[in-house]
NUGU-302780 format. One record per residue (C-alpha): chain; residue in three letters; x, y, z negated; residue number from 0. Coordinates in steps of 0.02 Angstrom, whole numbers, plus 50000, padded with zeros to 5 digits. Each point is the difference from the previous one (the first is absolute). Layout:
BEGIN
   c     r       X       Y       Z     k
   A   ala       X       Y       Z   NUM
...
This chain:
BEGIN
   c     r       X       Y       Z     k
   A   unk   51506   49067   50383     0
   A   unk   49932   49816   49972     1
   A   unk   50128   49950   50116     2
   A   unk   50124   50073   49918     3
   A   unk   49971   49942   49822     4
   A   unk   49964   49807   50057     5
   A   unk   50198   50013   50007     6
   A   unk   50018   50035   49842     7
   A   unk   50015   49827   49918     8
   A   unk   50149   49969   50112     9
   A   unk   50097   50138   49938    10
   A   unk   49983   49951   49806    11
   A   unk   50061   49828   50018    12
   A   unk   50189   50058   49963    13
   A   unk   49961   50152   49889    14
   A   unk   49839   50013   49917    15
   A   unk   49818   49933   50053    16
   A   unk   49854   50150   50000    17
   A   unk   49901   49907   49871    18
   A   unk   50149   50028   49866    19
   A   unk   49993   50192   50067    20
   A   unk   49828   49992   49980    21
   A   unk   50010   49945   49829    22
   A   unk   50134   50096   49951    23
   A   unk   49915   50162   50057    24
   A   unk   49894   50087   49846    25
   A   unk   49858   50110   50027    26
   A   unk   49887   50051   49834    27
   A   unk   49831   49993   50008    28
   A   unk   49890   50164   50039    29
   A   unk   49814   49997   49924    30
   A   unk   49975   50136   50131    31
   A   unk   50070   50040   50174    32
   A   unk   50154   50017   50063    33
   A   unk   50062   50164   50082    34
   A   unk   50038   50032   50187    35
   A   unk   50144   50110   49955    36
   A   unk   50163   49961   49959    37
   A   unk   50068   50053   49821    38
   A   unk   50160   50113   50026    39
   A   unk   50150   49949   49934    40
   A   unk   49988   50136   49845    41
   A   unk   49857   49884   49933    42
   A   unk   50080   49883   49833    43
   A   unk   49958   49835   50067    44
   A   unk   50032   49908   50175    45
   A   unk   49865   49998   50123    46
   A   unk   49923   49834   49978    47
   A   unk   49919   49900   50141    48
   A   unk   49809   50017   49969    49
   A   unk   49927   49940   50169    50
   A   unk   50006   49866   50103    51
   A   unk   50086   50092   50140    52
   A   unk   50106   50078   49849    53
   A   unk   50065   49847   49965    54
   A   unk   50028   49923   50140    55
   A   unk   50116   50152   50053    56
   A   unk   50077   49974   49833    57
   A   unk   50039   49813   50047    58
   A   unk   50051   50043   50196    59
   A   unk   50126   50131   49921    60
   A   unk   50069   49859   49893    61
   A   unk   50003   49867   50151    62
   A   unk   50100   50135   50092    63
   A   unk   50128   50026   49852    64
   A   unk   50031   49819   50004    65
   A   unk   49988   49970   50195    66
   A   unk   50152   50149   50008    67
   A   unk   50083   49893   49884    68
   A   unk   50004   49841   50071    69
   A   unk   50114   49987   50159    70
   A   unk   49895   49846   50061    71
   A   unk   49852   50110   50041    72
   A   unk   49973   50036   50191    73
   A   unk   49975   50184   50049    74
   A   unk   49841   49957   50073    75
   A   unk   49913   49917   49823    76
   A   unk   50096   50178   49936    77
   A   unk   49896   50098   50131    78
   A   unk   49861   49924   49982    79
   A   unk   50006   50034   49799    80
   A   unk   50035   50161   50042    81
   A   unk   49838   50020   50116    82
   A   unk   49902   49903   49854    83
   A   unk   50063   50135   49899    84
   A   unk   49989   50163   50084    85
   A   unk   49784   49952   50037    86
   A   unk   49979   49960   49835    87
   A   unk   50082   50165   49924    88
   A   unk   49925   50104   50108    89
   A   unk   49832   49955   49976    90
   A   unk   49945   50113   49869    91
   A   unk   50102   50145   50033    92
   A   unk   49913   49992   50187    93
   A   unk   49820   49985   49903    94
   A   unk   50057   50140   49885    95
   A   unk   50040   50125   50143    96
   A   unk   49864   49933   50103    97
   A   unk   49855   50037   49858    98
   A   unk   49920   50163   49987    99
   A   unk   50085   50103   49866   100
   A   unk   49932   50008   49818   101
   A   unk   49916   50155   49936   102
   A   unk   50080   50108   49875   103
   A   unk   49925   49921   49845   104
   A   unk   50046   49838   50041   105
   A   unk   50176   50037   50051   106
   A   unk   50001   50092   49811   107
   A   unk   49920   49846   49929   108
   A   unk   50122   49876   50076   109
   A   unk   50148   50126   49971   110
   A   unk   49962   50007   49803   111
   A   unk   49980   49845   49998   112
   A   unk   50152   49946   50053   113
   A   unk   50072   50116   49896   114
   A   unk   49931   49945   49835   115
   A   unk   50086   49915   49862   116
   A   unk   49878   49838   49981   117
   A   unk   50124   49910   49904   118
   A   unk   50010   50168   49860   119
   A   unk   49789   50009   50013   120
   A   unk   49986   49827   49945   121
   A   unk   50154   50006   49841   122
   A   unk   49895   50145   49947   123
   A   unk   49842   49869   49994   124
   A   unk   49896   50097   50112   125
   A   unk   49975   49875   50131   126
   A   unk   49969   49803   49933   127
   A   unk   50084   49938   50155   128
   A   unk   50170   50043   50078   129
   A   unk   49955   50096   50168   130
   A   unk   50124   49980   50149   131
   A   unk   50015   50145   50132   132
   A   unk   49966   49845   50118   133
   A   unk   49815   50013   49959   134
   A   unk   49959   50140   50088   135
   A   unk   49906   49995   50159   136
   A   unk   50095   50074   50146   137
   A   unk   49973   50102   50135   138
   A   unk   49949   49870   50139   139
   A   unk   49886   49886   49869   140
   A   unk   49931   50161   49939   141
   A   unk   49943   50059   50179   142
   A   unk   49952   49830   50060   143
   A   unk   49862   49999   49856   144
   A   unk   49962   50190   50038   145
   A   unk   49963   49931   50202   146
   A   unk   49910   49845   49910   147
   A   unk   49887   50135   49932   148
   A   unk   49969   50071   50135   149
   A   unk   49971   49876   50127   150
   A   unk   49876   49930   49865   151
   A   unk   49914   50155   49968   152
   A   unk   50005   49953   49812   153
   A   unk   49923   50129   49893   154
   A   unk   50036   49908   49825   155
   A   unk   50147   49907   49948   156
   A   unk   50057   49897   49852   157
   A   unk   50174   49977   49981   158
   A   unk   50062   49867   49868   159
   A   unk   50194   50058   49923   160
   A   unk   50050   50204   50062   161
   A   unk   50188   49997   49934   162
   A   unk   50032   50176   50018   163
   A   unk   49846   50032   50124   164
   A   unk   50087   50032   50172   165
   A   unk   49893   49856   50090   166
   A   unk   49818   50056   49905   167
   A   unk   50046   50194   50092   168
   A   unk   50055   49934   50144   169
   A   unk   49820   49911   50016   170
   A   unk   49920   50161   49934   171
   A   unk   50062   50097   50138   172
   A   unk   49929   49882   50127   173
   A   unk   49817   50027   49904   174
   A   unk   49872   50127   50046   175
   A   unk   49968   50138   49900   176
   A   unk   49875   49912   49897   177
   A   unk   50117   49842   49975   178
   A   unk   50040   49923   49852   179
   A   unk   50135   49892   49933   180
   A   unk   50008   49882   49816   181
   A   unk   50156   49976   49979   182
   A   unk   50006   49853   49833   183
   A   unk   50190   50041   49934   184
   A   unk   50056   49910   49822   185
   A   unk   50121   50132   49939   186
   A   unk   49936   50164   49958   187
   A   unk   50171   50069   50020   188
   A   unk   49983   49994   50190   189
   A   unk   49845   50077   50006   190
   A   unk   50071   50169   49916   191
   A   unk   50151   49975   50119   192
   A   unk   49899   49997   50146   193
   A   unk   49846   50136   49971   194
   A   unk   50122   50154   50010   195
   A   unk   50042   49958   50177   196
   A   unk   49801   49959   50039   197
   A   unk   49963   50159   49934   198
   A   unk   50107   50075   50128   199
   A   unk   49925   49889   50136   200
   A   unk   49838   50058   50090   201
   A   unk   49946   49803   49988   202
   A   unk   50055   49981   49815   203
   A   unk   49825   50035   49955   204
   A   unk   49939   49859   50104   205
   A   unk   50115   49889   49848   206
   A   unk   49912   49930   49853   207
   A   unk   50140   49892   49866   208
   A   unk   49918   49881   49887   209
   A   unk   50132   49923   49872   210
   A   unk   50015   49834   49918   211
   A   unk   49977   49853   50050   212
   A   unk   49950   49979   50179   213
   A   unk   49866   49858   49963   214
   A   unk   49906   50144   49871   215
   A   unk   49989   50112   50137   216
   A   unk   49945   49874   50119   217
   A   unk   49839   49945   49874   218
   A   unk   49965   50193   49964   219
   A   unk   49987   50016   50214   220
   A   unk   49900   49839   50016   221
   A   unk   49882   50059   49854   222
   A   unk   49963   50141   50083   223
   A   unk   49956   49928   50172   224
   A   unk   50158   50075   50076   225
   A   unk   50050   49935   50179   226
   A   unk   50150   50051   50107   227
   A   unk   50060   50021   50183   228
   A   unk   50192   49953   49959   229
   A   unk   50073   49914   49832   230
   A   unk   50191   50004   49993   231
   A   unk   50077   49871   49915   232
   A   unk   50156   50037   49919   233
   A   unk   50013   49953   49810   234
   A   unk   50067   49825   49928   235
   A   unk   50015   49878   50101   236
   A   unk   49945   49824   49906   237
   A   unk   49836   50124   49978   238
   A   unk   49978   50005   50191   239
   A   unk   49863   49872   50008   240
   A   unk   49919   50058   49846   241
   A   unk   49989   50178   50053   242
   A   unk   49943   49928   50199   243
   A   unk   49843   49890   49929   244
   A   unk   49958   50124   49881   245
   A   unk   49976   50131   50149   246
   A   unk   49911   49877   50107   247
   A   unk   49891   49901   49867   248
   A   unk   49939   50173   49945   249
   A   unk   49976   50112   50165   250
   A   unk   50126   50120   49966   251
   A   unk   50049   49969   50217   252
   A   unk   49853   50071   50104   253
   A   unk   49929   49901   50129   254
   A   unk   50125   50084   50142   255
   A   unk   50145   50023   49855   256
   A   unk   50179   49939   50000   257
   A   unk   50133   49937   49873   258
   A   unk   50165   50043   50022   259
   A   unk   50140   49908   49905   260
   A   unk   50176   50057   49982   261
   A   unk   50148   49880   49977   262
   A   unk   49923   49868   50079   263
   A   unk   50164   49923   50067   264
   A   unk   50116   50049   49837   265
   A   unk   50154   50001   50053   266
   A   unk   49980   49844   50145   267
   A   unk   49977   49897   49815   268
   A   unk   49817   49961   50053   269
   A   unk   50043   49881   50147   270
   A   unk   50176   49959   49926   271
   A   unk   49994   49801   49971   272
   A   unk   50124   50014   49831   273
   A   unk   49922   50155   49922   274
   A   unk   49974   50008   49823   275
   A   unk   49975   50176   49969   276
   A   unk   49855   50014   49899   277
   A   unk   49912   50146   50105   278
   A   unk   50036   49926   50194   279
   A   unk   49929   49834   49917   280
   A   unk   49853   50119   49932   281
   A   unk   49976   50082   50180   282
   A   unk   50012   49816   50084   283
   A   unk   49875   49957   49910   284
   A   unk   49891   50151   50046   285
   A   unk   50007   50004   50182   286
   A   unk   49961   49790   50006   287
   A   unk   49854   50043   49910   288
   A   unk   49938   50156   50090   289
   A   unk   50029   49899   50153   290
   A   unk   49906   49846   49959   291
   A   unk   49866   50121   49921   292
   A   unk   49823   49993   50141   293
   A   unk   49963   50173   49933   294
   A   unk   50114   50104   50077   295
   A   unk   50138   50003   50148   296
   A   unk   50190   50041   49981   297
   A   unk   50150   50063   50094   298
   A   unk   50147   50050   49918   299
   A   unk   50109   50144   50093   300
   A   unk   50190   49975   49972   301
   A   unk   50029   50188   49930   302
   A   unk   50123   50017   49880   303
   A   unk   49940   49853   49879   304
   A   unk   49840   49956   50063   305
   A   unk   49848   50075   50016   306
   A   unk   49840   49895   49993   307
   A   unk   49845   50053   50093   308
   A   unk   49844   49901   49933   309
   A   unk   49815   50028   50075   310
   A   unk   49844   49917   49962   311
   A   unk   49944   49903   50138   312
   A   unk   49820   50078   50054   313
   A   unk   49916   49845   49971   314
   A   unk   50045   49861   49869   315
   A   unk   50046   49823   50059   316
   A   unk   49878   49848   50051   317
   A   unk   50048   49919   49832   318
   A   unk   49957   50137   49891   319
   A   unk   49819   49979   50100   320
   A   unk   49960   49850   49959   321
   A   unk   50061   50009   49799   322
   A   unk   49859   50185   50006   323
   A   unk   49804   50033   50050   324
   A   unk   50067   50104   50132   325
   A   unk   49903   50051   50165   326
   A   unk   50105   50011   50147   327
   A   unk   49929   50112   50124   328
   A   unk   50027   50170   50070   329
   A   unk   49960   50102   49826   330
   A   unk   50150   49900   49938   331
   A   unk   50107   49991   50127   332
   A   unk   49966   50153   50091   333
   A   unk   49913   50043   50183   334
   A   unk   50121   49900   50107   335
   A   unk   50107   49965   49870   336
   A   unk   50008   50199   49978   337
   A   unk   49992   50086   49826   338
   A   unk   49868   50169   49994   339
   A   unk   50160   50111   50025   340
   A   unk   50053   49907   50151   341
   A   unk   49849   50027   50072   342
   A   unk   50001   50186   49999   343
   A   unk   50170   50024   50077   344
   A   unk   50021   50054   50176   345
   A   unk   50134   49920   50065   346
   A   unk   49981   50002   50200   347
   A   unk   49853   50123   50024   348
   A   unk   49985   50137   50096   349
   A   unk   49911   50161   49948   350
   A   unk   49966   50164   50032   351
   A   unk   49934   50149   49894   352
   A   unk   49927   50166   50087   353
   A   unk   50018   50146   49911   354
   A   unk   50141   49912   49927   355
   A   unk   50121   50165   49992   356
   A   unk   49929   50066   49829   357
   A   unk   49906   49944   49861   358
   A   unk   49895   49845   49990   359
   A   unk   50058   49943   50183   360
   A   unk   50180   50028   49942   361
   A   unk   49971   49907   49822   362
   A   unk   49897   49868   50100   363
   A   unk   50145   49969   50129   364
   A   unk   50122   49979   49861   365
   A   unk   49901   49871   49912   366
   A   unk   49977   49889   50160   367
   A   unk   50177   50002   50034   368
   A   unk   50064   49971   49830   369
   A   unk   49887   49865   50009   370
   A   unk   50068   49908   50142   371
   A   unk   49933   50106   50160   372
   A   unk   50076   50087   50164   373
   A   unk   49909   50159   49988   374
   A   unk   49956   50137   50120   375
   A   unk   50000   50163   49934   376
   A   unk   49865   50096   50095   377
   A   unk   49959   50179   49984   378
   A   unk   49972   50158   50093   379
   A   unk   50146   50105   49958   380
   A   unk   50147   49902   50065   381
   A   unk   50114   50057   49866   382
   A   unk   49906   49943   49862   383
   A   unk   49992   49834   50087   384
   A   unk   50177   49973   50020   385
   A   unk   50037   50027   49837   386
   A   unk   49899   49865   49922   387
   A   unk   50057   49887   50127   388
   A   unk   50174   50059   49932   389
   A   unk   49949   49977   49838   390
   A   unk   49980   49821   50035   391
   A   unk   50144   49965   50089   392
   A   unk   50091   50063   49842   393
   A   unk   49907   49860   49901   394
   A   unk   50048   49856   50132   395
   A   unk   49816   50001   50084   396
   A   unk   49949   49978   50165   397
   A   unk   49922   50176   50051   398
   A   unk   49970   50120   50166   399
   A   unk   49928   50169   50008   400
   A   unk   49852   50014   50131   401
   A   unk   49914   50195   50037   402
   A   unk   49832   49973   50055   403
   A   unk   49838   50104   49966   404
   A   unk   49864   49849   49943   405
   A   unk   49876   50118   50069   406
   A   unk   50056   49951   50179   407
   A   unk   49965   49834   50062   408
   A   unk   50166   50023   50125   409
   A   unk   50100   50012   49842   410
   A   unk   49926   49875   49899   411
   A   unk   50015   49861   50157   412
   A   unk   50185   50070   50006   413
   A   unk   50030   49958   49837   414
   A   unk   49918   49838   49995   415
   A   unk   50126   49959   50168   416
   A   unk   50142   50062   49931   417
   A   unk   49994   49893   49838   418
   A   unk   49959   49835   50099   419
   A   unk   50144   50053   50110   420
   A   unk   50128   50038   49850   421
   A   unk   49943   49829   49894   422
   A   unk   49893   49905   50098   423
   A   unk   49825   50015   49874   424
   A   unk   49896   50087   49876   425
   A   unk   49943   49912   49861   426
   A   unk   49961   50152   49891   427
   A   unk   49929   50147   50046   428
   A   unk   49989   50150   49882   429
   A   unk   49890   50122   50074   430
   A   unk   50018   50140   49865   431
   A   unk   50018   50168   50100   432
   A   unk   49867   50116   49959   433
   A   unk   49941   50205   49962   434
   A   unk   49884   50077   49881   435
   A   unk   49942   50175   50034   436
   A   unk   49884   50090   49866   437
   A   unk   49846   50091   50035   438
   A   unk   49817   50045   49941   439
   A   unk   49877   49871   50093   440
   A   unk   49924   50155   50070   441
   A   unk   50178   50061   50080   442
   A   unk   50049   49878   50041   443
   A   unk   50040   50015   50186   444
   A   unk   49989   49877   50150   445
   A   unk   50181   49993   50018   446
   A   unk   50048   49961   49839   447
   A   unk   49878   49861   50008   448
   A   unk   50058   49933   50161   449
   A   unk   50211   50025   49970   450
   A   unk   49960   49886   49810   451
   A   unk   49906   49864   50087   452
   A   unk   50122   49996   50156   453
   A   unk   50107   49960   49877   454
   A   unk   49958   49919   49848   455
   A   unk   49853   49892   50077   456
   A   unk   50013   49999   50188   457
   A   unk   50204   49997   49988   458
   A   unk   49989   49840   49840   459
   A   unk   49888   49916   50131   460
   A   unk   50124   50016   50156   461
   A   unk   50120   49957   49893   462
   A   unk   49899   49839   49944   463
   A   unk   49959   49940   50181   464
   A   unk   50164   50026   50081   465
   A   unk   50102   49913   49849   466
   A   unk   49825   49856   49997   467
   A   unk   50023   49966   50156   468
   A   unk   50178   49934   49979   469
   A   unk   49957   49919   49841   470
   A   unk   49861   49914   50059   471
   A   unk   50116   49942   50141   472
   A   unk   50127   49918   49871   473
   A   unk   49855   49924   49900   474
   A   unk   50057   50116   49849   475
   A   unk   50012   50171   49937   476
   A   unk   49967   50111   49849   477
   A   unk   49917   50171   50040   478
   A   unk   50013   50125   49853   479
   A   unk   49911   50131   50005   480
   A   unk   49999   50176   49890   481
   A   unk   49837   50054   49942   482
   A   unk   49966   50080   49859   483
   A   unk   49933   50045   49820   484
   A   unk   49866   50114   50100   485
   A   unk   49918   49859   50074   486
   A   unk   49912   49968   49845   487
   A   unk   49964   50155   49916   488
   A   unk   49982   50193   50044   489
   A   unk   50177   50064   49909   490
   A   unk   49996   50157   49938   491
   A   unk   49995   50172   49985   492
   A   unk   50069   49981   50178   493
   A   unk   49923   50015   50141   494
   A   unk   50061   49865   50123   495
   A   unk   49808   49927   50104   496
   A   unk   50103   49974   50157   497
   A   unk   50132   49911   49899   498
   A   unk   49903   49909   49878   499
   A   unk   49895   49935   50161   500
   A   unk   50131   49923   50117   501
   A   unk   50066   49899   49850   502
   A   unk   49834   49934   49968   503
   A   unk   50006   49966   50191   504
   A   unk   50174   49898   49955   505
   A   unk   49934   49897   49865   506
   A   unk   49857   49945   50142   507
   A   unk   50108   49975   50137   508
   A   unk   50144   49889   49874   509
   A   unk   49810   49903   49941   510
   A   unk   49963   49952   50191   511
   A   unk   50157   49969   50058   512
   A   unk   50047   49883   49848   513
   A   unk   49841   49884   50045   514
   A   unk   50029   50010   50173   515
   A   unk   50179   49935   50013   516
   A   unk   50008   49883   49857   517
   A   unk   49986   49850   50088   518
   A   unk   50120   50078   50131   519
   A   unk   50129   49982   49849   520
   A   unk   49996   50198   49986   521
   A   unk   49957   50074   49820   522
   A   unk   49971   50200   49994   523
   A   unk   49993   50083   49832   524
   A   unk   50000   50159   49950   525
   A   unk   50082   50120   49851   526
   A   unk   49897   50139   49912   527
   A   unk   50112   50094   49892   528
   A   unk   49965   50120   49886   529
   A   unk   50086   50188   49991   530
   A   unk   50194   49973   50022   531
   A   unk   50115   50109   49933   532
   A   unk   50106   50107   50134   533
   A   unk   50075   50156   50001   534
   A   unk   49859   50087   50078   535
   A   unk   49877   49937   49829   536
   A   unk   50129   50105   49906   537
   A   unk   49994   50164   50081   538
   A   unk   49927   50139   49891   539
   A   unk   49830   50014   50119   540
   A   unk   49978   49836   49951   541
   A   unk   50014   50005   49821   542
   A   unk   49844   50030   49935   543
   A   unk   49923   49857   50109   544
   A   unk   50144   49870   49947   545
   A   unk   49929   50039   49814   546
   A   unk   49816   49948   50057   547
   A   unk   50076   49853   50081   548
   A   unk   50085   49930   49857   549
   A   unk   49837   50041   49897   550
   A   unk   49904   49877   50098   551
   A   unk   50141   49866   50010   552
   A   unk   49983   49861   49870   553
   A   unk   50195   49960   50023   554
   A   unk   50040   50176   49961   555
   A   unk   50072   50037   50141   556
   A   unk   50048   50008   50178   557
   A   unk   50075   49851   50117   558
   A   unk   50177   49982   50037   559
   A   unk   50010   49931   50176   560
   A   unk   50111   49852   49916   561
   A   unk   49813   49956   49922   562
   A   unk   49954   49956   50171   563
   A   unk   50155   49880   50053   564
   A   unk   49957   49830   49940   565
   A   unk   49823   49993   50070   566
   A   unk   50060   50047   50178   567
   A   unk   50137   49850   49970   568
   A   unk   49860   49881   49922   569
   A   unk   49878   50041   50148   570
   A   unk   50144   49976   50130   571
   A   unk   50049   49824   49924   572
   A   unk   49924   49856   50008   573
   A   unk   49946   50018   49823   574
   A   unk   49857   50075   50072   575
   A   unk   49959   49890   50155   576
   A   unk   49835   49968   49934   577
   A   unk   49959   50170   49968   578
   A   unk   49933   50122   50143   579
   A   unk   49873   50153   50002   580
   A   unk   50038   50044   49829   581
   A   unk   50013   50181   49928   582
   A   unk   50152   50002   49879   583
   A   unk   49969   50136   49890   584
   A   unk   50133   50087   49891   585
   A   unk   49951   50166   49930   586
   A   unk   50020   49970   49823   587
   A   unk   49833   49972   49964   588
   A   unk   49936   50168   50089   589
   A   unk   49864   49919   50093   590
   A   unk   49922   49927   49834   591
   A   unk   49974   50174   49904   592
């Protein structure tokens, strides 16, 4: 298309030169976005131009009006227009179609949008600016921020101008349940526009609207030691900077947080040599200074009108060294130039979980590879197995199902093969599979003894060899290993000796191991939770002993096996490299009482 246009020049010289068409084109000025949808021809104004790709379709139509026009013109400048023409045009119809649809309340947002009489709203006084349809956020801008969202795993946004709020629920959607979004909007007309269709939204709820002036908001947020994942910038533009230093010279950006700017290129009048528009001079102004500004980094997309994407840079400049008292080292900069969070990610281990079918194994397995792990699911029943390993395809991990008995050293050396087969390593091993049968001391028989230490001490052992051995091989390896609460104290009214015994025997074993391999590069830890919550603690035999439970729980009441999750990821990470033979309790405070 470059090609094409360099031609240009030559074909104005008889009729008319671009620059007059460019000046002759008019486009108003939009204090919010523009939309990705065409008005239809029903609407009572002319679609004006209101992107750069807008406009420059606007100007190619015009060159080929005049190129028909002019019998001079070869047919191959007139094909080449033509090309020019039919690329630019069908750009954003392609995006459009291309974009996964809206929801429901958006496409009802947008539609009454569209269909509301600004002009009438503001003769009646109850808007103090004239509001074009243009404003609105469209469908592609709307689900670009909703990915942005996502891919940033934002919980809290701030967004700075809503118009009619189809961009602050498009974000919403993208947050998790617990999300929130501050959206600063100066006309309290548009709020009660918008809240009928966010009541009708599950994500509307996620939507706070603060009126006035955006700069009062801003203050109240900063006074109340407010930060945010994402602020959206979408208000006035000669306020851009303003609003941008504010935000940074008060926190209001976490440490990992993004800015996001809309209109950044304003209608091409930002890089334009002869602009005078007062906004695209506004917005010039803006990205020069975010881009000679050492705190953060900048890339501006070319959707629509612009979108700026602004991060602080993890570690401020030499200069800004040298002006502070500031100690350079690895608290500052991070292990390896790595932040804490960094740290505990995954990314390129290999794990594998026994007993990872149900329960804690299956709440442990998810945790490692949300985290960053391969996982093998391992488990006795087969089916169970393979349908966390399922469950983890589902979720874009890594994962295999493995049946073994950890009781049986054939199985466990089979599964230790068959993962160094599939992937080549273990650097985590999750040795969680284990039984607990109840009985008076004095019942207690010889084979329930034996079948609870085959498998909760002699199997967590096997277990800890066979996957040791390949650690200590590769000079690196986490062993995690599944005690329990019972270690420490007697629970009760249940009668569990055989139980209580081979956990104790876990915590011993994860103690010698962890001192013996250290040096090797191998840490081994171990978990001790407390009761968990499962469907068999809430069977009516069980009642009466849940009751006692909770009685002698100072957290009031029992684990959820998501309580577990983020020590078995801290202990697989290198977080924890200088941790080993350590009992991680979590019981709720049980073991104090």
């Amino acid at each position: 298309m470059k090609g094409s246009l360099l031609l240009l020049p030559q074909l104005f010289t008889s009729c008319d030169t671009i620059e007059t068409l460019l000046r002759k084109s008019t486009h108003r000025g939009c204090q919010l976005q523009g939309t990705a949808r065409p008005f239809t021809a029903s609407m009572s104004h002319e679609k004006v131009p209101d992107t750069p790709v807008e406009v420059l379709v606007d100007l190619l139509t015009k060159a080929k009006k005049i190129a028909a026009g002019c019998g001079a013109v070869p047919e191959e400048l007139k094909s080449h227009l033509q090309k020019a023409l039919d690329i630019s045009s069908g750009l954003d119809d392609y995006l459009e179609n291309m974009t996964t649809p809206e929801s429901e309340p958006l496409a009802e947002l947008y539609k009454k949008t569209i269909s509301h009489d600004w002009d009438q709203v503001f003769k009646e006084g109850k808007t103090t600016f004239r509001l074009p349809k243009e404003c609105i956020t469209g469908h592609v801008e709307g689900q670009t921020l909703k990915m942005l969202i996502h891919m940033s795993q934002a919980r809290k946004v701030l967004e700075i101008g809503m118009f009619t709020g189809y961009g602050a629920l498009s974000m919403a959607e993208g947050l998790p349940e617990d999300g929130c979004l501050v959206a600063c909007e100066l006309e309290p007309y548009l709020k009660e526009f918008a809240q009928p269709i966010f009541d009708k939204s599950p994500h509307g709820k996620k939507i706070t609207v603060k009126t006035g002036p955006a700069m009062d908001t801003l203050k109240e947020l900063a006074s109340a030691g407010e930060q945010f994942d994402i602020v959206f910038i979408d208000a006035d533009k000669p306020n851009y900077i303003n609003y941008y230093n504010f935000i940074m010279d008060n926190n209001l950006l976490r440490l990992r947080g993004v800015i996001c700017v809309d209109n950044c290129l304003f209608k091409a009048k930002v890089y334009l040599k002869d602009t005078t528009d007062s906004n695209g001079l506004a917005l010039r102004e803006f990205n020069e200074f975010i881009s000679n500004d050492p705190r953060v980094e900048q890339v501006i997309v070319p959707l629509r009108d612009g979108i700026s994407l602004i991060r602080r840079v993890s570690v401020t400049s030499q200069n800004s060294f040298s002006q502070c008292n500031t100690t350079d080292d690895e608290v500052f900069r991070g292990v390896k130039g790595r932040s804490i969070l960094d740290r505990m990610h995954l990314d390129g281990k290999v794990a594998y979980v026994t007993g990872g079918g149900q329960g804690i194994g299956r709440a442990f397995a998810h945790a490692l590879g949300e985290a960053g792990a391969k996982v093998a699911v391992v488990d006795m029943d087969q089916g169970k197995a393979e349908t966390v390993a399922k469950e983890l395809h589902l979720k874009g991990i890594h994962a295999i199902s493995i049946t073994a008995d950890i009781s049986r050293s054939d199985d466990v050396q089979r599964m230790v093969d068959t993962i160094v087969s599939k992937w080549g390593a273990i650097h985590i091993a999750c040795n969680n599979a284990g039984i607990n049968m109840n009985s008076a001391s004095e019942e207690t028989s010889l084979e329930e003894w034996d079948r609870t230490f085959n498998v909760n001490l002699r199997g967590t052992f096997m277990c800890c060899q066979a996957a040791g051995r390949v650690m200590l091989q590769q000079g690196y390896g986490k062993i995690i290993n599944t005690a329990s609460m019972a270690s420490l104290i007697v629970p009760h009214p249940q009668k569990q000796l055989s139980y209580n015994t081979s956990k104790a025997g876990v915590v011993k074993l994860t103690q010698t191991l962890g001192t013996e391999w250290i040096d090797r590069g191998v840490r081994v830890n171990c978990i001790s939770p407390g009761i968990v919550d499962t469907p068999l603690i809430h069977s009516e035999d069980l009642r009466p002993l849940v009751q006692r439970w909770l009685s002698d729980i100072p957290a009031g009441r029992l684990a959820q096996v998501t309580d577990l999750q983020a020590a078995v990821v801290y202990l697989a990470s290198e977080a924890s490299d200088y941790m080993t033979g350590h009992n991680l309790v979590i019981e709720g405070g049980q073991s104090l009482w």
